[in-house]
N, C-alpha and C positions, 0 to 999 in steps of 0.2 A: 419675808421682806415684801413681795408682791403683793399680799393680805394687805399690812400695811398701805402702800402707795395707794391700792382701790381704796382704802377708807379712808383715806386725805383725800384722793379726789370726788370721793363722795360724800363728804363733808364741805368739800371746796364748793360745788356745785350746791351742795342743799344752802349754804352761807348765800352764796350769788341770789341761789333764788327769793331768799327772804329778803334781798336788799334792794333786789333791781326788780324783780317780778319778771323776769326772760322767759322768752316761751322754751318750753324742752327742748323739742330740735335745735332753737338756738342757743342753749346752755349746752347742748355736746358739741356744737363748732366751736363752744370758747373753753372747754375742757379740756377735751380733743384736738382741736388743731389753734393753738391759739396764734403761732407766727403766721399768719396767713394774709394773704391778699382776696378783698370781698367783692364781691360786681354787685350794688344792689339798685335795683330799679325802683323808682318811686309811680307806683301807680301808670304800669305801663301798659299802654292801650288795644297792641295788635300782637295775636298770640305768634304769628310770623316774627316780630323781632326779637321776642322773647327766645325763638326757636334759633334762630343769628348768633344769637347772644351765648346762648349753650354751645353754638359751634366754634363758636369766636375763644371762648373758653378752653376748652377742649385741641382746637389748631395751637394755641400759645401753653399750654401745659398748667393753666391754670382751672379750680375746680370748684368755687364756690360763690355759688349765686344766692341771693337775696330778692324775693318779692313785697313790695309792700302794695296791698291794695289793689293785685292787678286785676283788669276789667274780668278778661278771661285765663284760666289756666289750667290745660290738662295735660300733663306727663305725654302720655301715648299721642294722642296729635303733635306735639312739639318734637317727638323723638321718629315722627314719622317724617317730618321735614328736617331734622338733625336729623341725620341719623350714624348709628355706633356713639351717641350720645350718654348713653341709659347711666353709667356711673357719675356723670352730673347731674344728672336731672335726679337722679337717688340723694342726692346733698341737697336739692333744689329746698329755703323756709320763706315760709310765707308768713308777712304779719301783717297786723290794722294797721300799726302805728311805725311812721317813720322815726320817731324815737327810741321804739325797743328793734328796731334792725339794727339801729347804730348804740345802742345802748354798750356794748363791750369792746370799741372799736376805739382805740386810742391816737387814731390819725383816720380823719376823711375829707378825702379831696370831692369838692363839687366841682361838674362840667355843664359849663352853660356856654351859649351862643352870644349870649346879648350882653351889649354893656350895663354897669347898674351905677346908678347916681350911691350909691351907699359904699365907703371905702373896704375892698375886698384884699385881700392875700393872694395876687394874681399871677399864673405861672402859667407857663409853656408846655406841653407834655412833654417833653425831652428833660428840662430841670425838672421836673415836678417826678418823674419815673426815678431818678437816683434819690432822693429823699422818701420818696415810696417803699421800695427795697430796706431804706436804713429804717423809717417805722415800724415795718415789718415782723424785722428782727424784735420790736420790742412784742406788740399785737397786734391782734385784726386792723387789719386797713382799709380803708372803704372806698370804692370806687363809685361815688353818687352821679345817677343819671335820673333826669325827671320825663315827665311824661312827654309824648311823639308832639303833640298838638302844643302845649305850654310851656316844656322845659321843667327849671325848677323853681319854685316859689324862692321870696325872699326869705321867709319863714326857714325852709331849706336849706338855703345858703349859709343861713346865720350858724346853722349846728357844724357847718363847715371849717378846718384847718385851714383849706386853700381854695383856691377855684381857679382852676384851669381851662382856657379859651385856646378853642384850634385856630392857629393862625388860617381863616379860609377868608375867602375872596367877602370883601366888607358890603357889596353890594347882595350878594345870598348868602350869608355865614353860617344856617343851619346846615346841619349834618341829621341823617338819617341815623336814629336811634344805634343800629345796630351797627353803624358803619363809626360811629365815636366810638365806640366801645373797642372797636376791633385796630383804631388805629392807637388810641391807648394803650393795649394789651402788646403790641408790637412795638411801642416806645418800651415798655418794659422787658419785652423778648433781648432787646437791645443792648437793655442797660446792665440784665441778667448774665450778655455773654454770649449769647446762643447766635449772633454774626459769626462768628469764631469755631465756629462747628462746621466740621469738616462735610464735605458733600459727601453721599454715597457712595461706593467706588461702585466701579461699572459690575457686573454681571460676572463677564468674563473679559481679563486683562490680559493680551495678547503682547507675544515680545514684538520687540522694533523690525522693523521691517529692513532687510539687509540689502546691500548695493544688487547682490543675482534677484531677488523679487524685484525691487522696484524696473531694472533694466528688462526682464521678462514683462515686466504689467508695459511700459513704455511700447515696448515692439510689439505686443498684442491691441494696444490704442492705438500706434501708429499703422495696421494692418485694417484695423475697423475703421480706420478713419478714411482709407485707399478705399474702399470696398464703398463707402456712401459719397465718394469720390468728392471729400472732404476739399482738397488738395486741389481744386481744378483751378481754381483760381490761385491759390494760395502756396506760399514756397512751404514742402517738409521742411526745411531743416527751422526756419522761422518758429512753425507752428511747434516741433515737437520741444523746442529750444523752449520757449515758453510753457508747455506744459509742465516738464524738468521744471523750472522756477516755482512753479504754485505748490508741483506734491512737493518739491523739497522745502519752501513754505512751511507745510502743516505734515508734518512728518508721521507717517503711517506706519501702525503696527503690519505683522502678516497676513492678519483676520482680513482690513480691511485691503490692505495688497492686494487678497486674491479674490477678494472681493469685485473690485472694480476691474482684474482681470477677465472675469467669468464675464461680466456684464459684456466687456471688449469681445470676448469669444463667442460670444453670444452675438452679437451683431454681423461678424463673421459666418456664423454660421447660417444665419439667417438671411446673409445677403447669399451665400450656397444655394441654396435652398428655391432663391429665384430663379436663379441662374436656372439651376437644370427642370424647374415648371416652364420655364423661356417668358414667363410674366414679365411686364416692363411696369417699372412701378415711377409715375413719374414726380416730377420733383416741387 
């Protein structure tokens, strides 16, 4: 059965290739991974954003990028400014032509800064990220950015689905190559779910801190607080009364209980300490 499947998909492939002329690399991302999301760059200019770009990929869980025509591009420089990148930049295809990167991509959104006199498919990235996902599901989906200095040509646009404008301030509206990319990728984080993921739990999760610690942490702060002659001005029973309010506030495990006891003992100790040097330490 397995035999089988490779020689469909290698007939599926050898068909592609006599119809579309795809480069290799890119005939096994549409073999291979065909429900995908694509970052492809059109002729992009500075190998730094490029390197952005791989990370910007890689922080959101996504893994496939596209060059078309970039000025410069070398792996090992880019993954030394990414870096723990190298499984991206191992997917990383390069082609001449902006047509055969988007050649097997059945939904691509262009992201441009500027307005166009020519009637476009205009979205928001927040609508434009749930329609994203559902093309998806069908094939590659392209995420069109044009070069640092130009943007993208009209020419560009035209092979475009959509074209999506960040709402940014109308007097500077461009966005730094690699910072579009990366607020894109988090409207998709969004839309994916990945809000809703639990935060890390801590290390180590301590029980609650019980009425005998907190009353022991209180008379060891209200002792350090005597000792730095906290109190000179100021009534105890005022101050410790309010203390009472805050930790009971933000309710402390034991960890931190004895935590901020020690600290209290510590200052005790250390006002000790003066005492019998007969040091005056002044205020």
């Amino acid at each position: 059965m397995r035999n089988a499947e490779c020689q469909w998909e290698c007939r599926e492939a050898n068909d592609l290739t006599l119809q579309f002329r795809i480069p290799h690399s890119a005939l096994r991302i549409r073999v291979l991974g065909a429900m995908s999301i694509v970052v492809v760059l059109h002729e992009p200019q500075d190998l730094v954003n490029i390197a952005h770009v791989a990370r910007a990929l890689k922080n959101f869980g996504f893994r496939d990028l596209r060059l078309v025509s970039p000025r410069e591009y070398d792996p090992y420089r880019v993954e030394g400014i990414a870096h723990q990148t190298q499984d991206v930049l191992a997917r990383v295809v390069r082609f001449d032509r902006l047509e055969d990167a988007l050649l097997d991509c059945v939904h691509v959104v262009g992201f441009t800064a500027r307005g166009r006199t020519a009637k476009r498919n205009l979205q928001r990235p927040r609508e434009a990220a749930a329609e994203i996902f559902t093309q998806a599901d069908v094939g590659p989906t392209a995420l069109l950015y044009g070069r640092e200095d130009k943007g993208l040509p009209n020419e560009a646009l035209d092979l475009c689905h959509r074209v999506v404008t960040m709402p940014t301030n109308p007097a500077y509206p461009s966005l730094n190559l690699a910072h579009a990319v990366v607020l894109m990728l988090y409207e998709l984080a969004l839309a994916r779910g990945d809000e809703d993921r639990p935060f890390k739990a801590p290390r180590r999760e301590g029980p609650p801190a019980t009425v005998n610690d907190l009353e022991r942490l209180f008379a060891d702060a209200e002792a350090a607080l005597r000792v730095i002659e906290f109190f000179k001005t100021r009534q105890v029973e005022g101050v410790m009364r309010t203390l009472r309010e805050v930790i009971h506030r933000t309710p402390l495990d034991q960890r931190e209980a004895k935590l901020l006891r020690a600290m209290a003992i510590e200052v005790v100790k250390y006002g000790e300490r003066l005492a019998r040097s007969r040091l005056h330490v002044d205020g």
